[in-house]
Backbone and ligand atoms as CSV (ligand in chain L), in Angstrom:
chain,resi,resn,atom,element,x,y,z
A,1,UNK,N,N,0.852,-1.198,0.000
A,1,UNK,CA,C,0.000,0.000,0.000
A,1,UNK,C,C,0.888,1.248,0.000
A,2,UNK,N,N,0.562,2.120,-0.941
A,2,UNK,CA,C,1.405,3.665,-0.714
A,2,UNK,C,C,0.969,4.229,0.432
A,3,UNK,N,N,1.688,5.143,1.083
A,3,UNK,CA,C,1.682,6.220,1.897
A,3,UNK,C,C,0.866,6.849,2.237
A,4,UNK,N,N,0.246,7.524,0.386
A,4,UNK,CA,C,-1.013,8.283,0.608
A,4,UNK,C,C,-2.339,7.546,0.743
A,5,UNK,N,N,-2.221,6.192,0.554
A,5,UNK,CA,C,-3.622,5.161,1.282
A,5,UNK,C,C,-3.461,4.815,2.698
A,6,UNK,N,N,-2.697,4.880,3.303
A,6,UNK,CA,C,-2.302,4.322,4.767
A,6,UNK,C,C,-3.146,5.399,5.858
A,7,UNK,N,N,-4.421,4.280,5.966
A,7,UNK,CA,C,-5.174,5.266,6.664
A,7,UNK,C,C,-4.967,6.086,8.275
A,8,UNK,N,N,-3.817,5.742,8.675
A,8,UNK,CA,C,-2.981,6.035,10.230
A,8,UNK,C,C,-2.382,7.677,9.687
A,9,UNK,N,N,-2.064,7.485,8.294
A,9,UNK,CA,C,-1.526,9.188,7.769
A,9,UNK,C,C,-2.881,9.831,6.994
A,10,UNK,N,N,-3.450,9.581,6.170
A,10,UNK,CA,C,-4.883,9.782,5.631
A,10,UNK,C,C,-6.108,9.117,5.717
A,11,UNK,N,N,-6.778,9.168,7.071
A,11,UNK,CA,C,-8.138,8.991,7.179
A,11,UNK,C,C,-9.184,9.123,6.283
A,12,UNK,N,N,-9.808,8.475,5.827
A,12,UNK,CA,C,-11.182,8.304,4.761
A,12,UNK,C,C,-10.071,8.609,3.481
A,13,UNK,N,N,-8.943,7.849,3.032
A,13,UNK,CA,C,-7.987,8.134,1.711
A,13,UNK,C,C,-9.263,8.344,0.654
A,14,UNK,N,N,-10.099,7.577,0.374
A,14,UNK,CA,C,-10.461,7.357,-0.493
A,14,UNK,C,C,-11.403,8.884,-1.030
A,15,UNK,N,N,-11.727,9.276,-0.135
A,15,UNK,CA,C,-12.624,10.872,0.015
A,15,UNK,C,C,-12.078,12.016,-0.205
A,16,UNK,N,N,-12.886,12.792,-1.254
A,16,UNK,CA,C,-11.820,13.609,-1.547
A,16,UNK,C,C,-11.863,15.170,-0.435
A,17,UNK,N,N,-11.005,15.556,-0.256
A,17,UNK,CA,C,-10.819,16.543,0.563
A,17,UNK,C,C,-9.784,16.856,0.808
A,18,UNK,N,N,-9.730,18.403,0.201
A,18,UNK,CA,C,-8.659,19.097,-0.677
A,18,UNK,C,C,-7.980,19.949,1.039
A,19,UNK,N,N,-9.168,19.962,2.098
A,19,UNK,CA,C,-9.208,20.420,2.888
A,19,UNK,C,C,-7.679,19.909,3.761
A,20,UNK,N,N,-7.361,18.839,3.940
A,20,UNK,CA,C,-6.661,17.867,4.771
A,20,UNK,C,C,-5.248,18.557,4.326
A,21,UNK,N,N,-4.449,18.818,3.063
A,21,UNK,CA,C,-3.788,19.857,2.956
A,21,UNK,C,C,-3.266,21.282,3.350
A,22,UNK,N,N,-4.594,21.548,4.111
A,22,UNK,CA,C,-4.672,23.045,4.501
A,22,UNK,C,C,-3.209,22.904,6.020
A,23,UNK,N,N,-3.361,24.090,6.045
A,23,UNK,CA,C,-2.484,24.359,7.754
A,23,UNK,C,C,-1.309,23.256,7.312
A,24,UNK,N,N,-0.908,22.727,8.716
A,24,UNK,CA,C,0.568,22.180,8.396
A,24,UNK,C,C,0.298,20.678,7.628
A,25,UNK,N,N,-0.762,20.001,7.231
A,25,UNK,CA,C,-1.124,18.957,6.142
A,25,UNK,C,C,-0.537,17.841,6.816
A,26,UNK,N,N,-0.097,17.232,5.749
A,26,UNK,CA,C,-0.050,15.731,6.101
A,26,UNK,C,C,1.313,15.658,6.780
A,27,UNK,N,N,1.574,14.740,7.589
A,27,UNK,CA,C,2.933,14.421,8.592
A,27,UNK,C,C,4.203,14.536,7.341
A,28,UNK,N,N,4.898,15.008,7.547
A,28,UNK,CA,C,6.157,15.604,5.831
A,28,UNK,C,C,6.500,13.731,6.055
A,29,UNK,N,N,6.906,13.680,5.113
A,29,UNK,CA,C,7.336,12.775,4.209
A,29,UNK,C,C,6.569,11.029,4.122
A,30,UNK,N,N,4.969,11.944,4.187
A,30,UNK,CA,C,3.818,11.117,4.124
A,30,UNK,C,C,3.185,10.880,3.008
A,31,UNK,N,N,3.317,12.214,1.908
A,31,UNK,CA,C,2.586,12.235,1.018
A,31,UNK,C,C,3.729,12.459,-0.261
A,32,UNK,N,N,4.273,11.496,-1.071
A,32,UNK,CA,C,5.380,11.765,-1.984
A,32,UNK,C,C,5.756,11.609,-2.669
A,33,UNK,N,N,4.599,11.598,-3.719
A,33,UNK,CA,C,4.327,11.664,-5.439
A,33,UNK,C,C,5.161,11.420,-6.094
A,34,UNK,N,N,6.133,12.688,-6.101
A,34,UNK,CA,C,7.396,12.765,-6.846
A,34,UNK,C,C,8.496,12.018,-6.256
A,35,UNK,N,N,8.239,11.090,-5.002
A,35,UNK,CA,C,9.857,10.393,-4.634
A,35,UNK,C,C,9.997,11.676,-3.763
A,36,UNK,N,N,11.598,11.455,-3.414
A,36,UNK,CA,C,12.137,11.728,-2.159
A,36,UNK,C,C,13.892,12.011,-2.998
A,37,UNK,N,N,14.668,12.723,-2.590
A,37,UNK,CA,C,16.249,12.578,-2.421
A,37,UNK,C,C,17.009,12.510,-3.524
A,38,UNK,N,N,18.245,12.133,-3.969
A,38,UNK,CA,C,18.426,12.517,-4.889
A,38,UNK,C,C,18.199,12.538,-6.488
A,39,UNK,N,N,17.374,11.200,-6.059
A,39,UNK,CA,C,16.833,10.558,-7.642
A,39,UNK,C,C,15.071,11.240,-7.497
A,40,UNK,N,N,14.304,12.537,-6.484
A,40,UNK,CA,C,13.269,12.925,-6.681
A,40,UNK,C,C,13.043,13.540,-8.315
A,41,UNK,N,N,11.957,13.248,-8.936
A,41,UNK,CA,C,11.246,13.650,-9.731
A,41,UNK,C,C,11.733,14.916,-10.596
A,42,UNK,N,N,12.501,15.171,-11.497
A,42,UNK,CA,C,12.992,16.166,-12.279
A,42,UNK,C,C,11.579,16.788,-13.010
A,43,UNK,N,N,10.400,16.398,-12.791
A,43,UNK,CA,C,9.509,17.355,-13.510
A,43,UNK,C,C,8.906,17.852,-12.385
A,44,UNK,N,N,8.610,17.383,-11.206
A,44,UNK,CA,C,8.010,17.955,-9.972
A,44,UNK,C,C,7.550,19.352,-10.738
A,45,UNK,N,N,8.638,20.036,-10.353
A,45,UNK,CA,C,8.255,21.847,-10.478
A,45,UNK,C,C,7.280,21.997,-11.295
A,46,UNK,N,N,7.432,21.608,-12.376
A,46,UNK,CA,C,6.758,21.995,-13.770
A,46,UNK,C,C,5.548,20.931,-14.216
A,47,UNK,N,N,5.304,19.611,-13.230
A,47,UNK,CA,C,3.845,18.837,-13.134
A,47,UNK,C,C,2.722,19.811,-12.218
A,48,UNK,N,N,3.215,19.930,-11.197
A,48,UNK,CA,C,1.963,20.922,-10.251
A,48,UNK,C,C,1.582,21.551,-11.303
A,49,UNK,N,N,1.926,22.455,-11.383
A,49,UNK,CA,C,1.097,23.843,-11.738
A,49,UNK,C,C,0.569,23.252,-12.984
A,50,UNK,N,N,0.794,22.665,-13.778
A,50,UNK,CA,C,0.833,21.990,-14.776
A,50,UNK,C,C,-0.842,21.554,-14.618
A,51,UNK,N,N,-0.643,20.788,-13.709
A,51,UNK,CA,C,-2.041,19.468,-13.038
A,51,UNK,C,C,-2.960,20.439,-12.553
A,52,UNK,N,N,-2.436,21.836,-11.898
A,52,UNK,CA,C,-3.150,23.041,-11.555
A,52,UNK,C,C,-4.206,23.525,-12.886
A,53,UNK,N,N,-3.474,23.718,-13.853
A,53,UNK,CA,C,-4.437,24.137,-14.405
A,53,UNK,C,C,-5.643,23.686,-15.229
A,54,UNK,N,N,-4.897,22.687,-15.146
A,54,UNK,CA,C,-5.621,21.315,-16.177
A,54,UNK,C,C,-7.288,21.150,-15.065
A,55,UNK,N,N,-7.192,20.992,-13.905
A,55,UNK,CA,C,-7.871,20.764,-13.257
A,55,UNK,C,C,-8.358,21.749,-13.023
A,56,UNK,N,N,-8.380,22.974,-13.264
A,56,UNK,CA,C,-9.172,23.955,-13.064
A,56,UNK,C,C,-9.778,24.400,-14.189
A,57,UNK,N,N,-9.148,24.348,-15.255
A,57,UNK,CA,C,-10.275,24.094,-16.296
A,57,UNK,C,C,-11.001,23.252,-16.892
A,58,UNK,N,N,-10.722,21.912,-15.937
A,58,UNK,CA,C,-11.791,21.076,-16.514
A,58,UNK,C,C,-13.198,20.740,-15.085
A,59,UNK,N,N,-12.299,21.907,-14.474
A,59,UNK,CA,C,-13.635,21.706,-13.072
A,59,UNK,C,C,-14.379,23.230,-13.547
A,60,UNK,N,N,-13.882,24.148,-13.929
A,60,UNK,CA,C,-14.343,24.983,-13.743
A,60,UNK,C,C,-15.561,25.218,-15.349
A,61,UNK,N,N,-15.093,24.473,-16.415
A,61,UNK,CA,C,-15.425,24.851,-17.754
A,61,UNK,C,C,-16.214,23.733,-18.380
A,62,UNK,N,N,-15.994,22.663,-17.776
A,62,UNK,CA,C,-17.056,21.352,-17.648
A,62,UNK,C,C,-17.759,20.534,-17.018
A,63,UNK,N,N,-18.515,19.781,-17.101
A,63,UNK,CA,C,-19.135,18.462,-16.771
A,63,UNK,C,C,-18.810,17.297,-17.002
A,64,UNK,N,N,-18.279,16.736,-16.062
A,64,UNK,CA,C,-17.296,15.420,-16.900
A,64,UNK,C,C,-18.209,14.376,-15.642
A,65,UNK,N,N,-18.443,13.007,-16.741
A,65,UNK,CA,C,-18.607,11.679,-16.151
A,65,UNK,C,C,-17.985,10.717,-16.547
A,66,UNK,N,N,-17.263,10.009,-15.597
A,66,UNK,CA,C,-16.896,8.444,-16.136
A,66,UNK,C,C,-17.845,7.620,-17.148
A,67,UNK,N,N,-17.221,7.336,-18.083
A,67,UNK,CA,C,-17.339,6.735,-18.587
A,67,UNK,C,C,-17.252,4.910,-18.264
A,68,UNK,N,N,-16.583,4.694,-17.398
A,68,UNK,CA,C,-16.713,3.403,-16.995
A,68,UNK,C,C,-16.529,3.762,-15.242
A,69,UNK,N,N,-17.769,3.962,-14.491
A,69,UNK,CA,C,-17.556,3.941,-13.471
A,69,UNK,C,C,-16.811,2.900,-12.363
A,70,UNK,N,N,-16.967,2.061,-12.652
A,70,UNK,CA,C,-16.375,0.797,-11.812
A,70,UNK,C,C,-14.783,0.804,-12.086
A,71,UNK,N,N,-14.212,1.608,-13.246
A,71,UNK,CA,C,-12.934,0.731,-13.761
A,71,UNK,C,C,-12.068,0.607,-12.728
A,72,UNK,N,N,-11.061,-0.754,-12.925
A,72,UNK,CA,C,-10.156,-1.325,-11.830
A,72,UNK,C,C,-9.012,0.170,-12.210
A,73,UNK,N,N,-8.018,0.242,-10.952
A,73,UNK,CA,C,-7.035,1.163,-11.105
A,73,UNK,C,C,-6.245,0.147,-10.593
A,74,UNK,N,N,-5.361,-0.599,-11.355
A,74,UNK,CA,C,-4.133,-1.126,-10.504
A,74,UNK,C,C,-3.345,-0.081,-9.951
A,75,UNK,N,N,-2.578,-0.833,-8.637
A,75,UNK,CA,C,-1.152,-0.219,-8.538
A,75,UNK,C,C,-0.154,-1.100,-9.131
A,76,UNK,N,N,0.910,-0.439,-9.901
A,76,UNK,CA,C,2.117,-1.208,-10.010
A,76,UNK,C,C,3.255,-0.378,-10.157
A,77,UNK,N,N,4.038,0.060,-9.610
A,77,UNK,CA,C,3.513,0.931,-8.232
A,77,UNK,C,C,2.448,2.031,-8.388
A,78,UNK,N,N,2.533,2.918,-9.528
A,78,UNK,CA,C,1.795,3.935,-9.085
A,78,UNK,C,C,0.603,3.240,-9.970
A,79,UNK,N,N,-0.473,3.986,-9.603
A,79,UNK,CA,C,-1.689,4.032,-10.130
A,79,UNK,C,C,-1.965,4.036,-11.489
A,80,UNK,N,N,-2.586,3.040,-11.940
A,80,UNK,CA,C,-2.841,3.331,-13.401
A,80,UNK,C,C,-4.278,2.575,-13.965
A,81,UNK,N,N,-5.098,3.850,-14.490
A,81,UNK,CA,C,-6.693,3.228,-14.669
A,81,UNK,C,C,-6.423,2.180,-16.074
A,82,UNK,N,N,-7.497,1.281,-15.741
A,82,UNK,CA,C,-6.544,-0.495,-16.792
A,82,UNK,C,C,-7.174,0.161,-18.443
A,83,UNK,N,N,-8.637,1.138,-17.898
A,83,UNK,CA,C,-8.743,1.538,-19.328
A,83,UNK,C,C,-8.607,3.022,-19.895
A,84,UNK,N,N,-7.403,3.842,-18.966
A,84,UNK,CA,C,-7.166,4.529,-19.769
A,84,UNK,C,C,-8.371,5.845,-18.873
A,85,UNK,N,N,-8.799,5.156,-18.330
A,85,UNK,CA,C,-10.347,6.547,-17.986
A,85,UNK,C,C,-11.042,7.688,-18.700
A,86,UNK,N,N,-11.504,6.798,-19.710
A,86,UNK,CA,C,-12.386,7.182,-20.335
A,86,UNK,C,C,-13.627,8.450,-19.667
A,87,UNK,N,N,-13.734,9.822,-20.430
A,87,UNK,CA,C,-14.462,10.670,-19.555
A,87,UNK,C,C,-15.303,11.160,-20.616
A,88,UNK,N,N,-17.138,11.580,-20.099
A,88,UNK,CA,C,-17.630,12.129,-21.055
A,88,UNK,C,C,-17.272,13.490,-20.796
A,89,UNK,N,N,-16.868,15.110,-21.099
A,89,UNK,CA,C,-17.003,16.023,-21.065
A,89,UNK,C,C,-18.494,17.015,-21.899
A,90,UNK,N,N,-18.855,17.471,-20.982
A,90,UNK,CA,C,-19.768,18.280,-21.260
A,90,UNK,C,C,-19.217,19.856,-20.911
A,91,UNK,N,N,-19.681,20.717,-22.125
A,91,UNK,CA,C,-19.730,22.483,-21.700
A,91,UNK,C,C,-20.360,22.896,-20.350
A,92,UNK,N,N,-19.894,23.542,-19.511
A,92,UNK,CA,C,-20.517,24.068,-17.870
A,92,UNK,C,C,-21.602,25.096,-19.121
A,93,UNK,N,N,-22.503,25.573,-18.691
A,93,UNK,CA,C,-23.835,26.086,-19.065
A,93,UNK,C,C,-23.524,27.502,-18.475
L,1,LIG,C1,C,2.089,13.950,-12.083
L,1,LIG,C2,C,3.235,13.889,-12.755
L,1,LIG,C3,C,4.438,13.127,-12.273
L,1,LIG,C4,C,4.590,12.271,-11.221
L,1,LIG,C5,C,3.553,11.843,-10.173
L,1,LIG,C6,C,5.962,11.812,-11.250
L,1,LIG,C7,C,6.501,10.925,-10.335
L,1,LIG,C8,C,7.816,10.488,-10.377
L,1,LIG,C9,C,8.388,9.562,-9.430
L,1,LIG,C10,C,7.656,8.911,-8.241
L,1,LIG,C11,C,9.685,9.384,-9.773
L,1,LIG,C12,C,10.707,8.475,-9.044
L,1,LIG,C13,C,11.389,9.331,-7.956
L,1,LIG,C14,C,12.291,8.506,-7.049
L,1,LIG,O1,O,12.918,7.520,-7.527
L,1,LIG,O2,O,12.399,8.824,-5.835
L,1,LIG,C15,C,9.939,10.180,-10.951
L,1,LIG,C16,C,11.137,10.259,-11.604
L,1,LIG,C17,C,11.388,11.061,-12.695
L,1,LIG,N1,N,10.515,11.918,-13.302
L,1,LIG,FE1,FE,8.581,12.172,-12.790
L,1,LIG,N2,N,6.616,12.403,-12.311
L,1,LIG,C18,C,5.718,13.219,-12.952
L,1,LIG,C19,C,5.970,14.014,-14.048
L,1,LIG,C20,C,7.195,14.172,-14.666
L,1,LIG,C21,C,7.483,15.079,-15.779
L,1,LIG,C22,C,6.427,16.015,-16.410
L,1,LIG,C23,C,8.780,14.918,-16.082
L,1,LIG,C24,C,9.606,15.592,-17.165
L,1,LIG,C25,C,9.232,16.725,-17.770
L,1,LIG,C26,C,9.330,13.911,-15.194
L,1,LIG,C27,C,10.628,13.474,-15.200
L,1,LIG,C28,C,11.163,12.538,-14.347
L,1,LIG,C29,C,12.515,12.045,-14.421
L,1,LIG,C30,C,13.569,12.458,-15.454
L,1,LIG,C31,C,12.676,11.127,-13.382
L,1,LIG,C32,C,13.932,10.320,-13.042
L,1,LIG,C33,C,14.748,11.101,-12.017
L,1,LIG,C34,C,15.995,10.291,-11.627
L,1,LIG,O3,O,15.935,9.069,-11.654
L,1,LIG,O4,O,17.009,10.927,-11.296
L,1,LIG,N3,N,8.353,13.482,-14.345
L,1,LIG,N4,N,8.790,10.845,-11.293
């Protein structure tokens, strides 16, 4: 199990709540996407903001539904939806 499922560091993982971030967040070197030390993540910097905006214009400018609600997400290690996650997008009104 990763880090960020280990419900002793993230309670209800599965729920989203952007909130749990706020103030001093999760226990440091609980939550760590990009790795750790000297081999951490050379795109880090430039994925956030990146994922920032992407997600704000597709929360803010659409309606999106799964397309396959159930689909399995393996881990191996990281997360990966088996089909790709298929989404309908709709125009926000
Ligand atoms: C959400 C996006 C991304 C995630 C979650 C992610 C995650 C990771 C993780 C977990 C590692 C292994 C770190 C370790 O061994 O401790 C890694 C390595 C790496 N990532 Fe990313 N990455 C992302 C995006 C990117 C992007 C956009 C780039 C390039 C523009 C990039 C370039 C690299 C490189 C070059 C390494 C190898 C670093 C090394 O071995 O020295 N990554 N990434």
């Amino acid at each position: 199990m990763t880090t960020s499922k280990d419900p002793t560091l993230f309670p209800n993982a599965e729920q989203f709540d952007a909130s749990r971030y706020e103030g001093a967040g999760p226990a440091p070197y609980s939550y760590v996407p990009f790795g750790g030390g000297p081999r951490i993540c050379l795109g880090n910097e430039y994925a956030r903001p990146q994922i920032l905006v992407f997600l704000h214009n597709i929360v803010k400018r659409f309606k999106w539904d799964l397309m396959i609600p159930d689909e399995k997400v393996p881990y191996d290690p990281m997360p990966a939806p088996s089909q790709g996650l298929p989404i309908r997008l709709r125009p926000s009104a």
